[in-house]
N, C-alpha and C positions, 0 to 999 in steps of 0.2 A: 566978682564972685560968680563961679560958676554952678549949674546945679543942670539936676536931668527933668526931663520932665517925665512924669508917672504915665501921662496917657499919649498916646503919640497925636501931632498935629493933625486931622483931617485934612489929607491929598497932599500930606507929608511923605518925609523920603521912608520914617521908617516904618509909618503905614503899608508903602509897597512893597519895603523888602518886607513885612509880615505877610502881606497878601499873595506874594509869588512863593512865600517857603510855604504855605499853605493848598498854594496849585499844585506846585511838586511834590507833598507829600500825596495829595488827592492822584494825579498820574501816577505816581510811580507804583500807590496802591491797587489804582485799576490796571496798570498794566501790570502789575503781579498776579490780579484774577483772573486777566484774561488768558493769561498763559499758562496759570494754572487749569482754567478750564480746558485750553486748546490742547496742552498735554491729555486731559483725559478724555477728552473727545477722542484724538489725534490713539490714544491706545485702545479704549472703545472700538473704533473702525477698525486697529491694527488687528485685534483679537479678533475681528466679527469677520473682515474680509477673506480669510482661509476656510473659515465655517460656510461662504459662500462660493467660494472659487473651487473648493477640495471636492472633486465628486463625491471620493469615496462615504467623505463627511455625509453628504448629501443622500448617499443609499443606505447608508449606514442610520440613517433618523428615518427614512421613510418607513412607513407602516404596511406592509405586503401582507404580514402574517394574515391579514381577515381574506385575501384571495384565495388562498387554498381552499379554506372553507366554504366560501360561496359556491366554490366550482366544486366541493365536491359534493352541497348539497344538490345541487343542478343535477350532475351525472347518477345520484342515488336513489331521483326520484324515480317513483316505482310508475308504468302505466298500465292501463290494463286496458286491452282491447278483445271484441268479437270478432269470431272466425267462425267460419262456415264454409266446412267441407263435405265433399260426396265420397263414400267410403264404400268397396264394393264388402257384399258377403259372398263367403265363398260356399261352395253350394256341400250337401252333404252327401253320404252316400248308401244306398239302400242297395240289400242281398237278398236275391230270391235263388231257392233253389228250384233247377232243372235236371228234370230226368230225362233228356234227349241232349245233355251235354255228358260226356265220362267224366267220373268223378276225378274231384282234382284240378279241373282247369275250368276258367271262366269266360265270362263273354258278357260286352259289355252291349247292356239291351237300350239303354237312355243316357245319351249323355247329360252330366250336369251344367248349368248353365247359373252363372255366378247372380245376386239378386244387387241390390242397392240400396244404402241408407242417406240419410242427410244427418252430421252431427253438427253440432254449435258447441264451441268451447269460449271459455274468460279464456286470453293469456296475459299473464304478466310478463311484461319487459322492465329492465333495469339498464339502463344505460343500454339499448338497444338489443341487449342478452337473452333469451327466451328463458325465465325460472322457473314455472310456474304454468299447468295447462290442466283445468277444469271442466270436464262435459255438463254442457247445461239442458243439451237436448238433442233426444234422436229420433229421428222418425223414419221409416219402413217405406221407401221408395217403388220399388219392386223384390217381391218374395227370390228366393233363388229356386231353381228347380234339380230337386236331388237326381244324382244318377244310378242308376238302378242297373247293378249285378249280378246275371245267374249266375251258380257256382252248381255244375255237373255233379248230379247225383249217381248217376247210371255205373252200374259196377263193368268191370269189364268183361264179366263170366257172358252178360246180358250182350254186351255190343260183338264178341266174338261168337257169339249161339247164331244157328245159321240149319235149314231147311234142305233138304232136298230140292236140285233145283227143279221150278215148277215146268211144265209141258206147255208151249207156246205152238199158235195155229198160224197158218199161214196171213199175210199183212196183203191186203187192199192198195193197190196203188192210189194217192192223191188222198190219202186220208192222214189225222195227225199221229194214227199211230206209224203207221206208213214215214212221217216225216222224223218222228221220234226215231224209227230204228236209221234212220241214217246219218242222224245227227250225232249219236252215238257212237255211231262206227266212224264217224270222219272229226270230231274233235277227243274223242278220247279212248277209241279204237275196241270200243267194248261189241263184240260179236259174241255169237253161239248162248252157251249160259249166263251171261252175263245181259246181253240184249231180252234174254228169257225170262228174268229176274226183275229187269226192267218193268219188261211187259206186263208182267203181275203185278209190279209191283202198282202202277201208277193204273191198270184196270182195276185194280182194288181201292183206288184214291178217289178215282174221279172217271173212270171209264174214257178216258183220254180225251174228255170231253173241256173245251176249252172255258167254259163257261159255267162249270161246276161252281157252284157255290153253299159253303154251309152257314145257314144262318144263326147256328148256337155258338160255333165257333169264329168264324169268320172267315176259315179256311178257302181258298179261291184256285182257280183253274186248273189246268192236269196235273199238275205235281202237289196242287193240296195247302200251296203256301201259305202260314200261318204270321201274320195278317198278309192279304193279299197283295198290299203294296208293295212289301219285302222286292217284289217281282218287277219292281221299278228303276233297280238295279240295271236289269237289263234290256230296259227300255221301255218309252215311254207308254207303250201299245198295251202294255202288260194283261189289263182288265180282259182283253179278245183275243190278240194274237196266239198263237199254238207256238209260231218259231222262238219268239219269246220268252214263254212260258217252259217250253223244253227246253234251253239255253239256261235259264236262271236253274233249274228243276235237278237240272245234270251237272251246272257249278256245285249247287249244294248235296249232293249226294258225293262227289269226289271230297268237298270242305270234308265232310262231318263221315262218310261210313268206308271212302274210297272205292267203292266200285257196287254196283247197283245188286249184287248178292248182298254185300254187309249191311243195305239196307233193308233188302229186303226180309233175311233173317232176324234184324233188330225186329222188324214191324211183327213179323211169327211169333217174336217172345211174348212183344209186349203192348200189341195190335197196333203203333206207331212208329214213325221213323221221321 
């Protein structure tokens, strides 16, 4: 009689073929997971490793956009610095009228001479750019000094009016009038009525005396000069010498009436020259 048995013998045969179909279905199941994982790993990496190899990927995700911005808050901001300069003033000009000038023309008595200030300004820069300049403060360094303009009053009826010429005596050798009439004749050839014209004219001023002096006016030596520096023109002597004095005396009579009649009939109108 044969029969089977229900349970299988302990460290029987068909205990281990149930124990081995049981390994291999255990392996063949973990080797299904693991290759199933290793696929998705294995495509994982495939997908990932372009995303890290591909530059462009690479520039393409970085974030630059906040650079712009930074750099243009940087170059926007605004500074503000002091400054402090010396700024000249320039000088103004003052007209006096003269009646020993002809009308019409002028002559320039004082020069002007420019003064100086100190300003302080804010300036704004932006990005190294000047926008922006604010005076906060000025201050008065030196004044300027105006320059002062006669402008000839004297009509011409007055500067062409003219006297008979006057009667001259005979000249003292080694005296200034003496040197007067030869200076006369040897730089600008003025003889006869003209040296006679002279010679009143400037015995009427100062008596040829080199040392004349008025103290209401200031008027100084033989020609009368009005300030008496003026006469420093022609040298340093001016205050004493006579050659001097007659050189500067005789320029300005040829300047202003040209020849010692024109002055001297000016001075007949208008008791100056």
């Amino acid at each position: 009689m044969s029969y089977r048995r229900s349970n299988p013998v302990p460290g029987g045969r068909r205990e281990r073929r149930t124990q081995r179909g049981v390994r291999t279905r255990v392996l063949t199941q973990v080797g299904l997971g693991v290759a199933v994982a290793s696929f998705a790993v294995g495509s994982i990496a495939a997908a990932a490793v372009p995303a890290l190899t591909d530059d462009r990927e690479v520039t393409a995700q970085a974030d630059l956009a906040a650079l712009p911005e930074i750099e243009t808050q940087k170059s926007d901001a605004a500074v503000v610095k002091t400054e402090t300069k010396e700024v000249a003033i320039k000088p103004g000009s003052v007209k006096q009228d003269d009646p020993e000038l002809e009308k019409g023309t002028t002559e320039v008595v004082t020069e002007g001479e420019p003064g100086s200030q100190v300003v302080t300004y804010d300036v704004t820069y932006v990005d190294g750019v000047e926008v922006s300049r604010v005076e906060t403060l000025k201050l008065t360094v030196e004044q300027p000094t105006d320059e002062v303009i006669a402008v000839g009053t004297m009509e011409e009826e007055e500067a062409a009016a003219s006297t008979s010429v006057p009667a001259t005596s005979s000249v003292s050798p080694g005296t200034a009038r003496a040197l007067g009439q030869q200076m006369a004749a040897d730089m600008y050839g003025w003889t006869g009525s003209e040296w006679s014209c002279l010679d009143a004219l400037w015995a009427r001023e100062s008596g040829w005396n080199p040392n004349a002096h008025n103290p209401y006016s200031g008027a100084h030596g033989i020609p009368q000069a009005l300030p008496g520096s003026k006469m420093a023109s022609a040298g340093s002597d001016w205050a004493t010498n006579p050659a001097t004095q007659i050189a500067w005396g005789l320029g300005y009579i040829s300047g202003r009436y040209g020849t010692p009649c024109g002055a001297w009939g000016h001075s007949e109108s208008v008791g100056w020259y």
